[in-house]
N, C-alpha and C positions, 0 to 999 in steps of 0.2 A: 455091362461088362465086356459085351463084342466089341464095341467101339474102343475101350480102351487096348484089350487085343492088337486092332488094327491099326492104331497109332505107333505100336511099339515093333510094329513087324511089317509093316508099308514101310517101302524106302522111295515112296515117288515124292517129288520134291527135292528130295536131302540133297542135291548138288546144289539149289540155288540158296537153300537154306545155307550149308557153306561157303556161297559166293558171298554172300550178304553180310555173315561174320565176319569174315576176312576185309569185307569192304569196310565192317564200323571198326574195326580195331586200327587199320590203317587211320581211315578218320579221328578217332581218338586220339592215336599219336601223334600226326598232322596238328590237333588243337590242343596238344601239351604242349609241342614243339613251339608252335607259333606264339604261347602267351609267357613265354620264358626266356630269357634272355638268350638260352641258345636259338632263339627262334631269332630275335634281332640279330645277332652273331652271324648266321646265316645267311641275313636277306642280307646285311651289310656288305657281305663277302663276296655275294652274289651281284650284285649291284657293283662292286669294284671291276670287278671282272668284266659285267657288259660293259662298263662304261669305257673299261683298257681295248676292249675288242672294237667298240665303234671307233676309238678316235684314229683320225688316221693322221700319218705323220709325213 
């Protein structure tokens, strides 16, 4: 029963525990985005753009 205690009223760790949510939610989104046609949408547009910026005239 201590140990449980101590789980719920230690706070060492809990910023990288936060770091690390925040890091898989972004990556979750990232791998919605990319298997969905706004994900194509995107890279397409993105790609428009380098390729307007490299050419030169």
């Amino acid at each position: 029963m201590e140990i449980m205690k101590r789980l719920f009223t230690e706070e060492e760790g809990q910023g990288l525990v936060e770091y690390v949510m925040i890091l898989a939610v972004v990556v979750a989104i990232g791998a919605v985005i990319s298997s969905t046609n706004l994900g194509n949408t995107i890279s397409a547009s993105l790609s428009n753009l380098v390729s307007k910026a490299t050419t030169t005239k």
